[in-house]
C-alpha positions, 0 to 999 in steps of 0.5 A: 564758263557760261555760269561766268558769262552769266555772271558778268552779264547780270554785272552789266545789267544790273540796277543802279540800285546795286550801286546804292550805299548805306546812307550815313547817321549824319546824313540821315539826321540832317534829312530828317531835320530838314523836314519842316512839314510834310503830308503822305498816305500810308498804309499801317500794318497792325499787329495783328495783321489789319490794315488802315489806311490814311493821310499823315501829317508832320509839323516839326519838331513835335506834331504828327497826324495820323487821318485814318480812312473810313470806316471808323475813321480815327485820329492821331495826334501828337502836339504839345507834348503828347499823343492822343488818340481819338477813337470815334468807335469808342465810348471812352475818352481819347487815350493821351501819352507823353510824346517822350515816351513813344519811339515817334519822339526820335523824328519829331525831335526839335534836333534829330541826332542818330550819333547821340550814345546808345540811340542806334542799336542797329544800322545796317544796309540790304542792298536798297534800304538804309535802316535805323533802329533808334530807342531812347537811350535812357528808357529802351523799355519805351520801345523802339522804331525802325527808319527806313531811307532809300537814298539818292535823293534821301527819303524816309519810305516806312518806319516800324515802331516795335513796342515796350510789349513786344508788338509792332506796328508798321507804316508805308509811306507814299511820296513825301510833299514837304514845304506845305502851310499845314494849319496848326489846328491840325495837331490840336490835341484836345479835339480831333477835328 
């Protein structure tokens, strides 16, 4: 009797959280295509344990900054169909790949659309968090990432890109600002500002 009791009483306090649902593809997509711009800190968790810290910038479709605090700086920038990373620690030149061959072309895409054939390979719920796993359906071999939604209003909280090589690399994001006038010369690709 009193495991019953304890039972209905953690019912009636219990979080609206519990209430929450998994949020839908369409939702989902039609969230991420209604983001123009946005600027975030985040904390990245390196595959190897590490943590960076810094602010992330979105300009969509196509261009994303990743500004890591010091020290060591560095930067990411997707624009103009690539993603080149500038290493100041380096004595190399930056790396460049092609946008469409990182898991980050899923969000920076001009038209997000999770219903697309074989683009979700997971979609499930945990009680708080809608998460997505997306890969693209022509080359799963480029990696994958997975979206992570709260809901209600819907928001993009981390995501973690799992790669062709079997690593991971997992980003926190703070709260959204959207609507911003965000400089185009912040997803330059040939300097790193």
């Amino acid at each position: 009797m009193k495991q019953i009791v304890l039972a209905l009483a953690l019912t009636v306090c219990a979080p609206a959280t519990w209430a929450a649902e998994k949020l839908s593809l369409n939702e989902i997509s039609g969230y991420l295509n209604g983001i123009k711009t946005a600027k975030s800190s985040f904390t990245q968790i390196n595959d190897d344990g590490s943590l960076s810290t810094g602010q992330l910038y979105i300009h969509r479709p196509g261009r994303m900054r990743f500004e890591y605090d010091t020290p060591g700086g560095g930067t990411v920038v997707a624009g103009a169909g690539s993603v080149v990373i500038f290493d100041p620690k380096s004595n190399q030149p930056p790396e460049t790949y092609p946008l469409k061959r990182t898991p980050l072309s899923v969000i920076l895409a001009r038209k997000v659309n999770l219903n697309q054939a074989n683009m979700v390979v997971g979609h499930r719920f945990d009680g708080t968090t809608t998460i997505v796993r997306s890969q693209d359906p022509e080359h799963p071999d480029y990696g994958s990432i997975e979206l992570m939604f709260t809901g209600d209003p819907v928001e993009l909280r981390k995501w973690v890109v799992h790669d062709n090589a079997g690593g991971q690399t997992t980003v926190i994001l703070g709260a959204l600002e959207t609507g911003l006038r965000l400089p185009s010369n912040l997803f330059s690709t040939t300097a790193s500002n």
